[in-house]
C-alpha positions in Angstrom: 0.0 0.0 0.0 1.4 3.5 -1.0 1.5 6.3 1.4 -1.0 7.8 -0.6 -3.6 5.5 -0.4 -3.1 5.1 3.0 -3.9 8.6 3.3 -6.5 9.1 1.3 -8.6 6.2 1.7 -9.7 5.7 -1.9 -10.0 2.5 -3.1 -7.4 0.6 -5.2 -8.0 0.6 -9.1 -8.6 -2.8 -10.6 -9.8 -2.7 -14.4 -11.0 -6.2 -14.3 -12.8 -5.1 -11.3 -13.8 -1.7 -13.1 -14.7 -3.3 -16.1 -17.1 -6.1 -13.8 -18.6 -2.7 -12.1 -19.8 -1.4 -15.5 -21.0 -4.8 -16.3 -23.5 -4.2 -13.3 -23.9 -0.9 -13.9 -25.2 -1.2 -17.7 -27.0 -4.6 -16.5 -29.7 -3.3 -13.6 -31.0 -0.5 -15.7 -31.5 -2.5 -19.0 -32.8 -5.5 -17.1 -36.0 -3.2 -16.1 -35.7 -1.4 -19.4 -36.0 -4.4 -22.4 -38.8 -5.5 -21.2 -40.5 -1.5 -20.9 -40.2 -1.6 -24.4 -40.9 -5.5 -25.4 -44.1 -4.9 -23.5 -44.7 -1.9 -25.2 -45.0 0.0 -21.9 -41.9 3.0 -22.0 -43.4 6.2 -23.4 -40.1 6.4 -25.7 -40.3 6.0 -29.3 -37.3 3.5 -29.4 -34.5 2.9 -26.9 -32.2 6.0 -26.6 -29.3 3.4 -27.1 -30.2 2.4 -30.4 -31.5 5.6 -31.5 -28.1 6.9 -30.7 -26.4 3.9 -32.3 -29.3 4.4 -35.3 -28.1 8.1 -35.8 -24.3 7.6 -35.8 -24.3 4.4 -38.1 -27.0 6.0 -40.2 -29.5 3.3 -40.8 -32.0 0.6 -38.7 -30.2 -1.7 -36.0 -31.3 -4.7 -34.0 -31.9 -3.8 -30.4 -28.7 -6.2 -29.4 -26.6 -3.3 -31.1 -28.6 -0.5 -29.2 -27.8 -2.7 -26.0 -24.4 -2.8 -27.2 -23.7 1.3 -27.5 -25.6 1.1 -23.9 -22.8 -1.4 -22.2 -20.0 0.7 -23.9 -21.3 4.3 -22.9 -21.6 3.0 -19.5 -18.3 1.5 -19.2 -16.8 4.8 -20.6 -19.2 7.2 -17.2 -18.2 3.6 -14.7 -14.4 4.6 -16.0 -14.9 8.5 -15.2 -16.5 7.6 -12.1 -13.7 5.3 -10.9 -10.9 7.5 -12.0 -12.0 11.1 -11.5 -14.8 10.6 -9.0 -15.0 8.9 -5.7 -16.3 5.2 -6.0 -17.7 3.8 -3.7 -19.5 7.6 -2.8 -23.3 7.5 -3.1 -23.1 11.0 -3.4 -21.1 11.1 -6.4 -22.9 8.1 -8.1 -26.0 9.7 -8.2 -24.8 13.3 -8.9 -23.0 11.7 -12.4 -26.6 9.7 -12.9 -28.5 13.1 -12.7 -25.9 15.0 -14.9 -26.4 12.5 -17.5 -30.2 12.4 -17.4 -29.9 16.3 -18.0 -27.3 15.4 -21.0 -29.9 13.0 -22.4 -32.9 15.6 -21.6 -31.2 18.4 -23.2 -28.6 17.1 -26.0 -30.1 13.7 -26.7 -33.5 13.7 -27.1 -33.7 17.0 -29.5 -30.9 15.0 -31.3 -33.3 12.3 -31.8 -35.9 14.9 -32.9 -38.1 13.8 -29.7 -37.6 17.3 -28.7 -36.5 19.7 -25.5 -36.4 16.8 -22.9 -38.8 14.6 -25.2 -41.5 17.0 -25.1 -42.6 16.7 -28.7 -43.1 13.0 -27.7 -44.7 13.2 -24.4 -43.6 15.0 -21.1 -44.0 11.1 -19.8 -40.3 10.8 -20.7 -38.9 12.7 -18.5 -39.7 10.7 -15.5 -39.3 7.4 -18.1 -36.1 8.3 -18.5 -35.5 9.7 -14.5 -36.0 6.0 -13.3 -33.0 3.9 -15.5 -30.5 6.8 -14.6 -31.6 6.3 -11.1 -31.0 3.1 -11.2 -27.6 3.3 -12.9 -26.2 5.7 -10.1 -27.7 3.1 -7.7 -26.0 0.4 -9.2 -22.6 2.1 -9.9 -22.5 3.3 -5.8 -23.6 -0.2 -4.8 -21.5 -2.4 -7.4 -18.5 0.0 -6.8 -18.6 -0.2 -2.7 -19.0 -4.4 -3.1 -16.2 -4.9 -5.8 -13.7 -1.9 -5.1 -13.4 -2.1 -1.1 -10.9 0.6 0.6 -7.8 -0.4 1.8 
C-alpha cells in the first residue's frame, strides 16, 4: 500500500474489477428497461441506445446493437466515475446519474428529434427516463462499494 492511499482512503484501481462494475452498472438499468419496451410500456419511441447507435451508423439496427452502444457508454461514465470521482460515494454516483439524465434531456433527445427533454413526444419521458438513470447511479455506488473495497 502506498503512502498515498493510506492517506486518502480511496480504493485501489482494478480494471477487471472496473470493467465487472460497468458490467453491473449497464446490466440493472437494461434489465428493467427491455422489457418496458418488449411490453410496449416506456413512453419512448425506441430505446435512446439504439437511437443513438441508429443516428451515428446512419440506418436501422437490432436492439442487441442499441444494447451494445448502452454497455459501452456506460463502461466509458463507470471509467470517469472510478478514475476522476470517488467510487464507492453514493453521493457522487448519483450526482454523475443526474448530470447524465440532463445530458440525455437536453442534447439527446432534441438530437433524436423527440424534442427539449422529449417533449414533442410526451412529457412522460422525462420521468421514463429519470427511473434507468436512477438506477444506474444506484447500481454504480452499490457495485462499486462491493467490488472496489478501501484499503
Amino acid at each position: 500500500m502506498t503512502a498515498q492511499s493510506a492517506t486518502t482512503s480511496t480504493p485501489t484501481l482494478s480494471w477487471p474489477r472496473t470493467v465487472v462494475v460497468g458490467l453491473i452498472t449497464a446490466v440493472i438499468p437494461s434489465l428493467f428497461m427491455v422489457p418496458m419496451f418488449k411490453l410496449g410500456l416506456s413512453p419512448m419511441p425506441a430505446p435512446p441506445s439504439l437511437e443513438f447507435a441508429e443516428m451515428v451508423l446512419g440506418r436501422d439496427l437490432p436492439m442487441p446493437v442499441g444494447l451494445l452502444f448502452h454497455l459501452l457508454y456506460v463502461m466509458l461514465w463507470t471509467i470517469v466515475y472510478v478514475l476522476f470521482l470517488k467510487p464507492g460515494s453514493l453521493k457522487a454516483a448519483l450526482g454523475l446519474a443526474g448530470l447524465l439524465w440532463v445530458g440525455v434531456l437536453f442534447v439527446f433527445f432534441p438530437l433524436f428529434g423527440w424534442g427539449l427533454a422529449g417533449t414533442s413526444v410526451s412529457v412522460k419521458l422525462i420521468p421514463a427516463s429519470f427511473i434507468p438513470h436512477l438506477l444506474f447511479g444506484l447500481a454504480l455506488w452499490g457495485s462499486s462499494r462491493w467490488l472496489m473495497p478501501k484499503d
